[in-house]
C-alpha positions as CSV (number, residue, x, y, z in Angstrom):
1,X,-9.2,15.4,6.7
2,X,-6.9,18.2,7.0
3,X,-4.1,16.1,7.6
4,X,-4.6,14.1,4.6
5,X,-5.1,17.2,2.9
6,X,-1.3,18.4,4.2
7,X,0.3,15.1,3.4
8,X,-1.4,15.1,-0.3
9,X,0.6,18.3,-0.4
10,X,4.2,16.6,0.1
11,X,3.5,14.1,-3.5
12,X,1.8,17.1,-5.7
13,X,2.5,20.4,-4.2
14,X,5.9,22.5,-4.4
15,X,6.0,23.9,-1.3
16,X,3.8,24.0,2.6
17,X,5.0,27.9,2.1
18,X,1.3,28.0,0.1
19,X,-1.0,30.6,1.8
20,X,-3.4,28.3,0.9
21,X,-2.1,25.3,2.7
22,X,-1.0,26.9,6.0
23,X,-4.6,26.3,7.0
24,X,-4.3,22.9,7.2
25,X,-1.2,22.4,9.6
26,X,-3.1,22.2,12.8
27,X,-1.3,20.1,15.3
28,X,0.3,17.9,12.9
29,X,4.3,17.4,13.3
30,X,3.8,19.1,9.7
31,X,3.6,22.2,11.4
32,X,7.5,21.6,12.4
33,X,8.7,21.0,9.6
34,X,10.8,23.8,7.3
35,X,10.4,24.1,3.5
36,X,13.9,22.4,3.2
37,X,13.0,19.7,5.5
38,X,9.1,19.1,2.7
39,X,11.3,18.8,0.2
40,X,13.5,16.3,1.3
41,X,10.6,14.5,2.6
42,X,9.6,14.6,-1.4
43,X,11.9,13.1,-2.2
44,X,12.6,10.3,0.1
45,X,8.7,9.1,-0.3
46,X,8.9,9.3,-4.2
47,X,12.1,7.4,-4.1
48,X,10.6,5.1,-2.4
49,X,7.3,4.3,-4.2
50,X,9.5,4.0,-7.5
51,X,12.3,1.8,-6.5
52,X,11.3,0.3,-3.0
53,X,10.3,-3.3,-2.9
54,X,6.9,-3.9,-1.1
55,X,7.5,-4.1,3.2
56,X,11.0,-2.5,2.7
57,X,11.0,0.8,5.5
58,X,12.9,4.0,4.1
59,X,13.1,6.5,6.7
60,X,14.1,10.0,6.9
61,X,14.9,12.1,9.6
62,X,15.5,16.0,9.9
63,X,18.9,17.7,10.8
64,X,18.1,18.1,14.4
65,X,16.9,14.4,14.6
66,X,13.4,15.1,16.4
67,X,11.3,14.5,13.4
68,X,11.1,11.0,11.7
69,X,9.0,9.9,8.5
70,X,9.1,5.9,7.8
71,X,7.6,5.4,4.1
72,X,6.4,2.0,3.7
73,X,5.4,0.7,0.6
74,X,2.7,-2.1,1.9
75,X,1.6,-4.0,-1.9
76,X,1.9,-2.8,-4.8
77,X,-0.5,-3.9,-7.9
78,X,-2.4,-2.2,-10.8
79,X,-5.8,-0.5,-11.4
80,X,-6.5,-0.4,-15.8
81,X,-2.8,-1.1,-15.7
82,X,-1.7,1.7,-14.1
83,X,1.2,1.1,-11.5
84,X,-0.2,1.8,-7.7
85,X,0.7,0.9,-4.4
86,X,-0.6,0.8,-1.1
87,X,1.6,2.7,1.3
88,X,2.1,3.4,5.1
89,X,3.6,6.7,6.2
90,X,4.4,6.9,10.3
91,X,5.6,10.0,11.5
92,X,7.3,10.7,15.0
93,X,8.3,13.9,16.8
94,X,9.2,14.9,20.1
95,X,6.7,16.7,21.8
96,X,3.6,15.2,19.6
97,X,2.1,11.9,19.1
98,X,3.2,9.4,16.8
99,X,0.8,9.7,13.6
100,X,0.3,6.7,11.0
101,X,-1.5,7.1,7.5
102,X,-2.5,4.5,5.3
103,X,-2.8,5.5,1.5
104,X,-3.3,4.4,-2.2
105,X,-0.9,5.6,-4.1
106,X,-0.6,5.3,-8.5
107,X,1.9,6.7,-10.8
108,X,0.9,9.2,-13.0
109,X,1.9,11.3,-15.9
110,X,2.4,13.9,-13.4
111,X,4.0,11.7,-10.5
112,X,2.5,9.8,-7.9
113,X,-1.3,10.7,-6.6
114,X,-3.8,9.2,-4.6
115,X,-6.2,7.5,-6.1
116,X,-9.5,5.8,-5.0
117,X,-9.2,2.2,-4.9
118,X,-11.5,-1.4,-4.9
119,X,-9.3,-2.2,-2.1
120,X,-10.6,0.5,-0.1
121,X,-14.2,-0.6,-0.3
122,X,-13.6,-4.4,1.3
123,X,-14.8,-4.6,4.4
124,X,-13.4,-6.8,7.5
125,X,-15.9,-9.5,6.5
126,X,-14.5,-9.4,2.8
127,X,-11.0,-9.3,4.0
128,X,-11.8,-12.4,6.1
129,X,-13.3,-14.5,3.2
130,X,-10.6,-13.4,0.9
131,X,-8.1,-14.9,3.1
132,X,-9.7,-17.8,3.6
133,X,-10.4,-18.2,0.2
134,X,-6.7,-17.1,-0.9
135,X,-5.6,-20.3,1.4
136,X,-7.7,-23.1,0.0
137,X,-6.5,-22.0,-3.2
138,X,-2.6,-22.1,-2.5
139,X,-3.0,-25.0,-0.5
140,X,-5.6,-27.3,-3.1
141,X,-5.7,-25.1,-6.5
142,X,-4.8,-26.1,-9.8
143,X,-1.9,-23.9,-11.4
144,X,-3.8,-22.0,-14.1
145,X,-7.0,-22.2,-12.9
146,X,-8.7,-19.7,-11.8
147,X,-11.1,-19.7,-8.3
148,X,-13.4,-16.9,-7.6
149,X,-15.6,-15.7,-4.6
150,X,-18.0,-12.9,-4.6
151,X,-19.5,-11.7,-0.7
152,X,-23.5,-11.4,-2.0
153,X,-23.9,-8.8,0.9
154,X,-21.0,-6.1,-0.3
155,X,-21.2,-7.1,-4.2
156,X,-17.3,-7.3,-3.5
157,X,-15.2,-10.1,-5.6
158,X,-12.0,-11.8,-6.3
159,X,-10.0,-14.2,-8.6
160,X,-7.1,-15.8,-7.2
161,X,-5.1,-17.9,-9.9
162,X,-2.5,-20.4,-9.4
163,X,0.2,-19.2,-12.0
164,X,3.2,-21.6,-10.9
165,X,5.7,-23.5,-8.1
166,X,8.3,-21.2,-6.9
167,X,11.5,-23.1,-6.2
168,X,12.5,-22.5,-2.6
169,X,14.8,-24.0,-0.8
170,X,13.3,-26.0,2.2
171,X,9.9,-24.0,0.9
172,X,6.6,-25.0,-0.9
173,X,6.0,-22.2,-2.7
174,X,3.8,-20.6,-5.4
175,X,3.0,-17.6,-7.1
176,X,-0.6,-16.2,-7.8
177,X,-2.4,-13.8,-9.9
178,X,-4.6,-12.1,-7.9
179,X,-7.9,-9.8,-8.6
180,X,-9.8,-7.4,-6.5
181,X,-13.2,-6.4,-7.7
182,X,-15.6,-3.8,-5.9
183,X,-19.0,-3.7,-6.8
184,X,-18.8,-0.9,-9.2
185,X,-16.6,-3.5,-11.4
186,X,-13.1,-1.8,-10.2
187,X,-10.2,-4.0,-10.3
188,X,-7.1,-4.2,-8.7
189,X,-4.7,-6.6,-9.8
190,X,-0.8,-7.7,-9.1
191,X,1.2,-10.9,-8.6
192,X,2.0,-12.3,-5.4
193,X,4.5,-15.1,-4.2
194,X,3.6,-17.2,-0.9
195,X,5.1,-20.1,0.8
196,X,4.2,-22.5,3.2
197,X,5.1,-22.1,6.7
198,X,5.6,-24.9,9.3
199,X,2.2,-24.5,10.8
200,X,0.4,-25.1,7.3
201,X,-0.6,-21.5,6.5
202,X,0.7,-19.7,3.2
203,X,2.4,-16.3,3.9
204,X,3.2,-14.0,1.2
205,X,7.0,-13.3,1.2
206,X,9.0,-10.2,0.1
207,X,9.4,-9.0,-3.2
């Protein structure tokens, strides 16, 4: 928790310098970094999450070259049309272990903030029937017509609509609208494209 507490601080927080934040360095490769060094970190992670398409890697690395920070924005979609974005952050130094954080990510007023998501509540069963579910309907589903699952034991749902054929050289592909429902009625939505690989499976391609 303290981590996450210390990596909230690079999106919404001026400076580590904060009495108030020092607390939470602990062991992290946070602890090595200079308030020159957070900044620039700022920066490179908000440029990212604003002009970064999804699976593209910016990394940064500090003057000496013995810190690393890889910003990966994962998917990016909307909750009550507010822009968000699922995003990995690795770190690497010498002298400490790698460390890897997963996060939800929307744009505020304000900047960028996390933010509880329906995506966090799917469980490894959900996730499994989704994907099953997502491939029926690329493979079999009728553009504009929507297909819907709901897991009875988590309350958890989906929509997965068929919008249109994506022209692709050598490719089938399509492009979905996709929705991700919790059972407290959240929803996450976004646009995806996928395409049919040589072993019959859709994968969802770059963006």
């Amino acid at each position: 928790m303290r981590k996450y507490l210390l990596i909230a601080s690079l999106l919404t927080l001026p400076t580590l310098a904060d009495a108030s934040n020092i607390l939470f360095l602990g062991n992290s490769i946070f602890a090595d970094l200079s308030e020159a060094d957070t900044q620039a970190i700022k920066a490179s992670v908000r440029q990212a999450l604003d002009a970064s398409p999804d699976q593209s890697r910016t990394v940064w690395s500090n003057e000496k070259g013995d810190i690393k920070v890889a910003v990966t924005p994962k998917v990016s979609y909307e909750i009550d049309g507010q822009p968000c974005r699922r995003t990995e952050l690795r770190m690497a130094g010498e002298r400490r272990a790698n460390e890897r954080y997963l996060f939800e990510l929307c744009k505020t007023d304000e900047g960028w903030a996390f933010s509880p998501s329906p995506i966090n509540s799917f469980t490894d069963q959900d996730r499994e029937i989704f994907s099953a579910h997502l491939q029926e309907t690329l493979e079999s589903g009728v553009d504009g017509i929507p297909s819907s699952w709901v897991n009875p034991k988590t309350g958890n749902s989906a929509v997965v609509v068929p919008v249109r054929t994506v022209p692709a050289a050598g490719q089938q592909c399509r492009e979905a609208a996709i929705t991700l429902m919790d059972k407290r009625q959240r929803t996450a939505d976004g646009r995806y494209t996928f395409c049919r690989g040589d072993d019959g499976s859709w994968a969802r391609q770059n963006q």
